[in-house]
C-alpha positions as CSV (number, residue, x, y, z in Angstrom):
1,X,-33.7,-5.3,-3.3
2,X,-31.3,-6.8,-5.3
3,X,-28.5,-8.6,-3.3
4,X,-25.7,-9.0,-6.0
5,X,-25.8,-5.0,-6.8
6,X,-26.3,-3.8,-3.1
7,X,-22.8,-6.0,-2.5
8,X,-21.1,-4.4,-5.1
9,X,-22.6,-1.3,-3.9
10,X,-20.9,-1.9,-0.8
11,X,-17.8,-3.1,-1.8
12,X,-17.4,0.0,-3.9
13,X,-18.3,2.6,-1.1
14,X,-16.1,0.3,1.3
15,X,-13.1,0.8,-1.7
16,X,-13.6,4.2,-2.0
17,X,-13.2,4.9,1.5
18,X,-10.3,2.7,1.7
19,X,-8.8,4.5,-1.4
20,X,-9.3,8.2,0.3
21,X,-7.5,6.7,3.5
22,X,-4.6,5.5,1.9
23,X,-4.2,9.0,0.4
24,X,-4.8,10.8,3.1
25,X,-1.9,8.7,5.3
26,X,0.3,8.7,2.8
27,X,0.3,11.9,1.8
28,X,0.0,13.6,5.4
29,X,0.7,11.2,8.0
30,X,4.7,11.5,7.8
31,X,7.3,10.2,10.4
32,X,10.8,11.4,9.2
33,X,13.3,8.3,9.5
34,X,17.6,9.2,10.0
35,X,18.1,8.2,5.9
36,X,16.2,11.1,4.7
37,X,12.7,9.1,3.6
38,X,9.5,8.4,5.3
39,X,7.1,6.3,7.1
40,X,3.2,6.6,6.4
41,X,0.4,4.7,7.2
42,X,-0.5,4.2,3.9
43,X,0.9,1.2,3.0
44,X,-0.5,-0.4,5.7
45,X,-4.0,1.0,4.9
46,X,-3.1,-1.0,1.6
47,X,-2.8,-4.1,3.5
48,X,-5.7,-3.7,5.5
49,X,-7.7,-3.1,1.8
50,X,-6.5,-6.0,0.5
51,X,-7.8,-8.0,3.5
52,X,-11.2,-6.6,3.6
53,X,-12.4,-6.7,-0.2
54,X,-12.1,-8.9,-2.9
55,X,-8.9,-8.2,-4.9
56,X,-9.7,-6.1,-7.9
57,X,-11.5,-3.8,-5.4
58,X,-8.5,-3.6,-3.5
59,X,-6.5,-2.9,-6.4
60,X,-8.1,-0.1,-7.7
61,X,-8.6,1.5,-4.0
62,X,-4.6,0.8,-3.9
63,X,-3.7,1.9,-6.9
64,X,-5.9,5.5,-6.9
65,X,-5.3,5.9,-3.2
66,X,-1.4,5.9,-4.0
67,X,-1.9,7.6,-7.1
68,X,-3.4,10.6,-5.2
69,X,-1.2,10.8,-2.4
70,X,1.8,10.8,-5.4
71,X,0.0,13.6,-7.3
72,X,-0.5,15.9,-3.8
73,X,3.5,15.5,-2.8
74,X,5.0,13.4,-5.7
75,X,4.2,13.6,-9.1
76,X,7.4,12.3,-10.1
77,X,6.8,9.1,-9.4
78,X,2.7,8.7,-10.1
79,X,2.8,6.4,-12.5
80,X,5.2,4.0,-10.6
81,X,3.3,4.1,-7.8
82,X,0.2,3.2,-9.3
83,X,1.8,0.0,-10.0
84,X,3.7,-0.7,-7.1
85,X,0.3,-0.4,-4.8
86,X,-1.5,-1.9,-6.8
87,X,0.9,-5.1,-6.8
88,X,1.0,-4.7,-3.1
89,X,-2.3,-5.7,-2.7
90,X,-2.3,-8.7,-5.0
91,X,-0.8,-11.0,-2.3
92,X,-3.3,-10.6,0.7
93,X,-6.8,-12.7,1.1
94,X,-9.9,-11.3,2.2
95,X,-11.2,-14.9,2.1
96,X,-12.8,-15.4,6.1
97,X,-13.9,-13.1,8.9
98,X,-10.4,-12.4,10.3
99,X,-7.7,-9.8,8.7
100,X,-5.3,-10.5,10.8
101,X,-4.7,-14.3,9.9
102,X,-1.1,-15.4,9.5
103,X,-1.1,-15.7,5.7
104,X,-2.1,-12.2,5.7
105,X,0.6,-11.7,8.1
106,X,3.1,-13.5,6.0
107,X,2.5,-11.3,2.8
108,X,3.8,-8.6,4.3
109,X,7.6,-9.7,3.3
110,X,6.4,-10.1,-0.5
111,X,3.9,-6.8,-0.3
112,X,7.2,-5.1,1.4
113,X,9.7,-6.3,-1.4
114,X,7.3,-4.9,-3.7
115,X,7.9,-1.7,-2.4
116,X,11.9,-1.8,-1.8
117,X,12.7,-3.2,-5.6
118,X,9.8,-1.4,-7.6
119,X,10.5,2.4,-5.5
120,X,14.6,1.0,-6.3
121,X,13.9,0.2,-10.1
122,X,11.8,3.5,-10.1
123,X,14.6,5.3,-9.0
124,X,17.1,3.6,-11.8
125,X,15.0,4.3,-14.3
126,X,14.5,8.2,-13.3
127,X,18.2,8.6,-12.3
128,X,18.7,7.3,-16.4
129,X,16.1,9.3,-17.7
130,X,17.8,12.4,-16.1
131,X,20.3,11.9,-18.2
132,X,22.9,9.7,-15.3
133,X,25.2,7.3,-15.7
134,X,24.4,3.3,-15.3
135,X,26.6,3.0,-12.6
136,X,25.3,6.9,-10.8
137,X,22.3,5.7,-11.0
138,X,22.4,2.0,-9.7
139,X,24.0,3.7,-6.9
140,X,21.6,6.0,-6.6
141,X,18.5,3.8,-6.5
142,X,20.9,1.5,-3.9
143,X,20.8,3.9,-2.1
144,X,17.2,4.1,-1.4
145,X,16.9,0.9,-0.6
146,X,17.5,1.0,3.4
147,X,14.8,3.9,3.8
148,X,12.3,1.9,1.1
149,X,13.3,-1.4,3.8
150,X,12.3,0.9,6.6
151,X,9.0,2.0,5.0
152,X,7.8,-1.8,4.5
153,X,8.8,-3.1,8.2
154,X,6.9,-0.2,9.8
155,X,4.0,-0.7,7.5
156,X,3.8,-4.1,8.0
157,X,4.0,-3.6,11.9
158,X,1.4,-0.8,11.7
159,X,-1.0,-3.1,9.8
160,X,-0.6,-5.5,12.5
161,X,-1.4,-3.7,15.3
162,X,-4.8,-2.2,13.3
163,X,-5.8,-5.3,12.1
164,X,-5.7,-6.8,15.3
165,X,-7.6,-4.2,16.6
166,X,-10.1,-4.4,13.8
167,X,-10.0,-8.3,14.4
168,X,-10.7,-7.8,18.1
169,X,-14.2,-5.6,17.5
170,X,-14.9,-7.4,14.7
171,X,-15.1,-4.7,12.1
172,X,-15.0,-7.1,8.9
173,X,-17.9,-8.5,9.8
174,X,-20.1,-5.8,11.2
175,X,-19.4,-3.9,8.0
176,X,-19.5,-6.7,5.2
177,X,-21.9,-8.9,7.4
């Protein structure tokens, strides 16, 4: 059997899997927070990706995963989330047997940024498009800046306590070998 094609094989699958996840949790796994957005589990599903596989694996399982969820609740914004996962999982490592290492742990306050300036910025640029004002809409996308901040902390503590989990049985390497 060829090695080099049963990896990608794998990695593919493994992607896949990862991509369906993050839709799924993003899409239907919703806590309600006090300024009107959401927490899901799909950012941190990102993170996770991006620590298991190589990273344009983890892009594309980013990118589609968050595409999907976007085209199940929020079309609207598709195409900005496409980007914004898939940048997300551009600062992790899946270099080692450990996800939870503390680089990984530390690109959770870029990965999170990420997500408050490029949901922000997505927000300007709809508010414009809808025909607002500059300063409506800066105050507009300002505004959804505390539950975007929200959205990254709780991901970034979800991933934590999975990876760690993961970490503690070993998962990355019983899967990947």
């Amino acid at each position: 059997m060829n090695t080099k094609h049963s990896d990608r094989t794998l990695r593919i699958v493994i992607a896949s899997m990862f991509s369906a996840m993050i839709a799924v949790m993003t899409a239907f796994i919703q806590i309600k927070t006090p300024t009107g957005g959401y927490v899901h589990l799909g950012d941190a599903m990102i993170y996770l990706t991006a620590c298991f596989l190589p990273t344009p694996y983890a892009l594309a399982a980013s990118a589609i995963g968050g595409g999907i969820a976007d085209l199940l609740v929020y079309p609207e914004t598709l195409i900005y989330t496409v980007i914004i996962k898939a940048l997300n999982s551009l600062f992790f490592s899946s270099k080692g047997d450990k996800l939870l290492t503390k680089r990984n742990m530390l690109m959770t306050i870029p990965s999170g940024l990420v997500t408050v300036i490029g949901y922000s910025l997505s927000k300007l640029i709809r508010q414009l498009l809808a025909g607002d004002s500059l300063g409506s809409a800066v105050v507009v996308s300002l505004w959804k800046m505390p539950e975007n901040a929200i959205q990254a902390v709780a991901s970034a503590v979800i991933f934590f306590l999975i990876a760690a989990a993961f970490d503690k049985a070993d998962i990355k390497t019983r899967i990947l070998g």
